[in-house]
N, C-alpha and C positions, 0 to 999 in steps of 0.2 A: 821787146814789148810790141804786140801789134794792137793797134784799136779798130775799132768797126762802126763805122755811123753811118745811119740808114733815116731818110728824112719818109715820112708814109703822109701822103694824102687822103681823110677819108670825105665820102658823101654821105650826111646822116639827114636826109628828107622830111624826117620827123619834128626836128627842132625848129620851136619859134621864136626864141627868145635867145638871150647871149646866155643868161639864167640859167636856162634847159640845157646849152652848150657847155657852162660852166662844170655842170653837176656832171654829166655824161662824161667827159675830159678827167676831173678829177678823179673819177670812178676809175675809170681806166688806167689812168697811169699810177692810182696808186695801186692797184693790181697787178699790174705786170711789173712796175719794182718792185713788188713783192717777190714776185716768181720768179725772175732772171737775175735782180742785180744787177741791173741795167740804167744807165741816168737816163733820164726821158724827161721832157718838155714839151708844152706847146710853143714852137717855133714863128709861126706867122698864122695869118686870116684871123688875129684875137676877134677882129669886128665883125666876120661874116658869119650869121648865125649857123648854115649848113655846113659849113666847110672847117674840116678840122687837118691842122700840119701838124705833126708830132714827130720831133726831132728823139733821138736815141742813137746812143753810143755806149760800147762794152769794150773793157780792155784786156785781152787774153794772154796764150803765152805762143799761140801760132795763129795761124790764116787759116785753115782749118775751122779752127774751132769760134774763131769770130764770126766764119760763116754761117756756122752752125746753131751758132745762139740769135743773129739774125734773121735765120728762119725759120728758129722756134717764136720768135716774138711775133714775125706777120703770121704763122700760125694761131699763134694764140688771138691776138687781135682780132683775128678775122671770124673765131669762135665765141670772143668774148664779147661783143657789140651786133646790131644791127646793120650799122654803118656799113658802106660798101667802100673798099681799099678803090682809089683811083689811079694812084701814081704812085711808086715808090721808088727812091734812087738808094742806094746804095754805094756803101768804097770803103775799102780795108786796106791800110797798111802798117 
């Protein structure tokens, strides 16, 4: 069993409110668990309204492929949002 977890920082410039933050957050991650079957969460900055951390983790059956599904998901995120990816760490084992 190998898993893959990739923590993604975004900048979304737009949001003024934890509100505005809420609804864009939830938007997203119930989207892309739709699409990958991926667990995903907001991880940290719940209080800064610009700044979104979104923890995700997949559990496959090689290295490979957990690479694979974590860069289908910053692809898709990066498609899916306005938001701009700032930081992203990754680690599969």
């Amino acid at each position: 069993m190998i898993v893959g977890t990739m923590q993604i920082k975004l900048y979304a410039p737009w949001i003024h409110s934890l509100k505005e933050k809420r609804m864009e957050i939830k938007s997203l991650i119930a989207r892309t668990e739709n699409k990958f079957k991926v667990a995903i969460a907001e991880v940290d900055a719940q209080d800064v309204h610009q700044t979104m951390v979104l923890g995700i983790a997949c559990v496959t059956q090689d290295t490979a492929m957990a690479d694979r599904v974590l860069d289908k998901v910053i692809d898709y995120i990066e498609q899916s949002t306005e938001a701009e990816i700032v930081d992203v760490f990754r680690e599969v084992r």
